[in-house]
C-alpha positions as CSV (number, residue, x, y, z in Angstrom):
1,X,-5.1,50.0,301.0
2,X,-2.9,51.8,303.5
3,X,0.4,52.9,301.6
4,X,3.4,53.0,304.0
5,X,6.6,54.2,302.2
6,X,8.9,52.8,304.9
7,X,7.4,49.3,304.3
8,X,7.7,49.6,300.7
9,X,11.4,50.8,301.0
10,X,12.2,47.8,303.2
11,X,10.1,45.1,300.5
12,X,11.8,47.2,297.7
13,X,15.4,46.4,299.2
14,X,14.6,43.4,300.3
15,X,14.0,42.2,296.8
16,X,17.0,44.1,295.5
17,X,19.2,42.0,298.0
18,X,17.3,39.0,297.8
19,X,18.6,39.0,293.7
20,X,22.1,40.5,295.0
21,X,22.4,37.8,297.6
22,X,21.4,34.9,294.3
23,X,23.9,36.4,292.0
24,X,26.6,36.8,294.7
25,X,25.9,32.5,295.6
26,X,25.8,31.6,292.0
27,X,29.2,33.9,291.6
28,X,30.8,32.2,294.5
29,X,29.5,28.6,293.2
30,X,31.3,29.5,289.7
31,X,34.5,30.4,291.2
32,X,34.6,27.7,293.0
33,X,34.4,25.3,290.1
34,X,37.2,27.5,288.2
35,X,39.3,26.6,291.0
36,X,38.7,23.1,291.6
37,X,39.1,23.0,287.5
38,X,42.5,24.6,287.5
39,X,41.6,27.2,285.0
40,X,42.2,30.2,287.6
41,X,45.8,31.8,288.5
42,X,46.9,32.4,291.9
43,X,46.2,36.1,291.1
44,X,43.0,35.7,289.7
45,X,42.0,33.3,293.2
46,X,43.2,36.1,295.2
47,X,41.1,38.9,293.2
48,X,38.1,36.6,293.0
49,X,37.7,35.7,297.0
50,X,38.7,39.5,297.6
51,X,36.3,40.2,295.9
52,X,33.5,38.2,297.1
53,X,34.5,39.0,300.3
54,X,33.7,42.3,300.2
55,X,30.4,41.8,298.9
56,X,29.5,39.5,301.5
57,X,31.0,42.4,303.5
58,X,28.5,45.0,301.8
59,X,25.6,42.5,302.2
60,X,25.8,42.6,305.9
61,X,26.0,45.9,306.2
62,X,22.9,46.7,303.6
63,X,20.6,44.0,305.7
64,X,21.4,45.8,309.0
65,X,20.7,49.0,307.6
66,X,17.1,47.9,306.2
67,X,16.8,45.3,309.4
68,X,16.5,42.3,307.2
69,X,18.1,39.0,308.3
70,X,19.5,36.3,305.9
71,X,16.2,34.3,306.7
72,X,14.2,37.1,305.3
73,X,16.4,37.0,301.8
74,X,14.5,34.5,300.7
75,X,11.4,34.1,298.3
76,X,9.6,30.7,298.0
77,X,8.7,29.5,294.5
78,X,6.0,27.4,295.5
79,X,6.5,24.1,293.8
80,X,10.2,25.2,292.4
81,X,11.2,25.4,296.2
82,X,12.8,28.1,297.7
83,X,15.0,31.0,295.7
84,X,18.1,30.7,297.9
């Protein structure tokens, strides 16, 4: 087995932002029903969608600094489908 730390740096982050980039979707997913419930203030719209957008923000730059593409966050479940 040939052991190349710079391939396992770019698996090991690409698995970190594979379960960033879930929880960020599922975060964006709850807001979004908060919203469309009513049960958010304007305030707490604006700190929630400042918020996400700098995350997606961070995302982008993370991925171009370990060369992955949104394609490549991905991990198929076999049966269950794909992750995101």
């Amino acid at each position: 087995i040939e052991a190349n730390p710079e391939n396992a740096e770019k698996g090991l982050a690409k698995l970190v932002l594979t379960l960033i980039e879930l929880i960020r979707k599922l975060m964006e997913k709850q807001a979004m029903r908060r919203v469309e419930a009513g049960s958010l203030t304007d305030e707490e719209i604006e700190r929630v969608g400042e918020t996400l957008m700098k995350l997606e923000n961070k995302m982008k730059e993370l991925k171009e600094i370990f060369g992955l593409k949104d394609e490549e966050l991905n991990i198929n479940l076999g049966p269950l489908g794909d992750l995101i």
